[in-house]
DOKE-637200 format. One record per atom (N, C-alpha, C): y, x, z; residue in three letters. Coordinates in steps of 0.1 Angstrom, whole numbers, plus 5000, padded with zeros to 4 digits. Example, Ala and Ser with C-alpha at 12.3 -4.5 7.8 and 13.67 -1.06 7.14 Angstrom:
<nodes>
494351325078ALA 495551235078ALA 496751325078ALA 497851285071SER 498951375071SER 500051295079SER 
</nodes>
This chain:
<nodes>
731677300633UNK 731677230620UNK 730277160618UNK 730177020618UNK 729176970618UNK 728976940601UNK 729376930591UNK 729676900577UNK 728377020570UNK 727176990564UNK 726977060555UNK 726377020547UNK 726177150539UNK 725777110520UNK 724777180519UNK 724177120505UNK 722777140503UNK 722777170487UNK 721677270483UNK 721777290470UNK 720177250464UNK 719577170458UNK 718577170453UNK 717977270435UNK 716677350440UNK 716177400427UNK 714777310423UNK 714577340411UNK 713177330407UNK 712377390407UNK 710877400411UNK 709977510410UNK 709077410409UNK 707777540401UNK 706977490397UNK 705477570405UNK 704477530411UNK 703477610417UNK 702377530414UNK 701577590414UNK 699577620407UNK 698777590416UNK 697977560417UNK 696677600424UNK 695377590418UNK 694377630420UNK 692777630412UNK 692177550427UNK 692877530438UNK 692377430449UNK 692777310450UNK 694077260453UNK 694177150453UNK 695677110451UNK 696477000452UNK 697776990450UNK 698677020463UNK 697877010474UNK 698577030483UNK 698577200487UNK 697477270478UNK 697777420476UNK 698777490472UNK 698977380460UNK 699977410448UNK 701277430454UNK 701477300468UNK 702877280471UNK 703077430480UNK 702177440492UNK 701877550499UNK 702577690487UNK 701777720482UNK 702177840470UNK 703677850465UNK 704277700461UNK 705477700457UNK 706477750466UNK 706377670479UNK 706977660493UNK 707077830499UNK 705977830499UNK 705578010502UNK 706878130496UNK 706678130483UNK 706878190473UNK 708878130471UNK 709478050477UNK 710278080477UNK 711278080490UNK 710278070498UNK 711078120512UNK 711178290509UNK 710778350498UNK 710778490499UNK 712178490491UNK 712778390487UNK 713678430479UNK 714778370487UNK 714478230486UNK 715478160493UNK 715678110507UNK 717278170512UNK 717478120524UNK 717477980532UNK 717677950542UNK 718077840545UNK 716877690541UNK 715677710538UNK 714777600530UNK 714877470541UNK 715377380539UNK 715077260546UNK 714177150543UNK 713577140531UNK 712977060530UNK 712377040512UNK 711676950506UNK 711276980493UNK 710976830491UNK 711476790476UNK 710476640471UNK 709776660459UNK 708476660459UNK 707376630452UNK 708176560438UNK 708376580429UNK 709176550412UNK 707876520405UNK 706876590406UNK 705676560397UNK 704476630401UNK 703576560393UNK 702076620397UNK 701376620384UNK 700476740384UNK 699676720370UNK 698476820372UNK 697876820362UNK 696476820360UNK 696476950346UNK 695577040346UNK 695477150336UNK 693777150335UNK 693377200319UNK 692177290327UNK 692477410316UNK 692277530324UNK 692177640325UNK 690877710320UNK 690077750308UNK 689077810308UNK 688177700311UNK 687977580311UNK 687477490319UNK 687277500330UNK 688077540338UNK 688677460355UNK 689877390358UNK 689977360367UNK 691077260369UNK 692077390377UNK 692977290368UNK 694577350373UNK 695277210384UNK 695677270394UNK 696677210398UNK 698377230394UNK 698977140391UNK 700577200391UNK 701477130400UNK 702377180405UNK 703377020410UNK 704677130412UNK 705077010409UNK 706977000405UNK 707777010416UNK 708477060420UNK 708877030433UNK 710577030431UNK 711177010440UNK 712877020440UNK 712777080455UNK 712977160460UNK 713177250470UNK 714577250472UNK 715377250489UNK 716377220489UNK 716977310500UNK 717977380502UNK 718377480506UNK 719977450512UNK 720177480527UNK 721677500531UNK 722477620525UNK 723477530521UNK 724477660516UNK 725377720531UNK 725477860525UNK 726177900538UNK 727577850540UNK 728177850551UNK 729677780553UNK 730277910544UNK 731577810540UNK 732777910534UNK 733378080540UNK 733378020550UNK 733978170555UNK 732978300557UNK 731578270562UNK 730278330554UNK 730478410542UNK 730678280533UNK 730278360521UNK 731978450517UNK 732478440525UNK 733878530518UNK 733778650524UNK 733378650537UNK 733178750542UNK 731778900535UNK 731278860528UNK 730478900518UNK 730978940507UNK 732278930500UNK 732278930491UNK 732278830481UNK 733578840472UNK 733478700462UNK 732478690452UNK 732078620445UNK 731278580438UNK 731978540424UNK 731678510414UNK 732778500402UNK 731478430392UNK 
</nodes>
């Protein structure tokens, strides 16, 4: 079966280094959760200060393969 699908989330990740920290941290942090990660688009970028230092933030949409159907039956239904 060559046919697949994709689910996209939002996450949001920090850094006190730089924005490309920020994404690193995000990216990090949810391969611990989520399966399947193929890929992520940058949604926003922004700026904080913290105590007076700089915040990094950035937005991301993180995008994940859903497992095939018969996968997920085999698991157990979901409801």
């Amino acid at each position: 079966m060559s046919e697949k699908v994709f689910k996209g989330v939002e996450i949001v990740g920090t850094s006190d280094q730089s924005f490309s920290h920020a994404i690193e941290v995000a990216v990090a942090r949810a391969r611990q959760t989520l399966r399947e990660l193929s890929w992520f688009v940058v949604e926003e970028m922004r700026g904080g200060l913290q105590a007076g230092r700089l915040e990094y933030q950035v937005t991301l949409r993180v995008f994940f393969r859903l497992e095939a159907q018969d996968a997920a039956d085999s698991g157990g239904t979901l409801v």
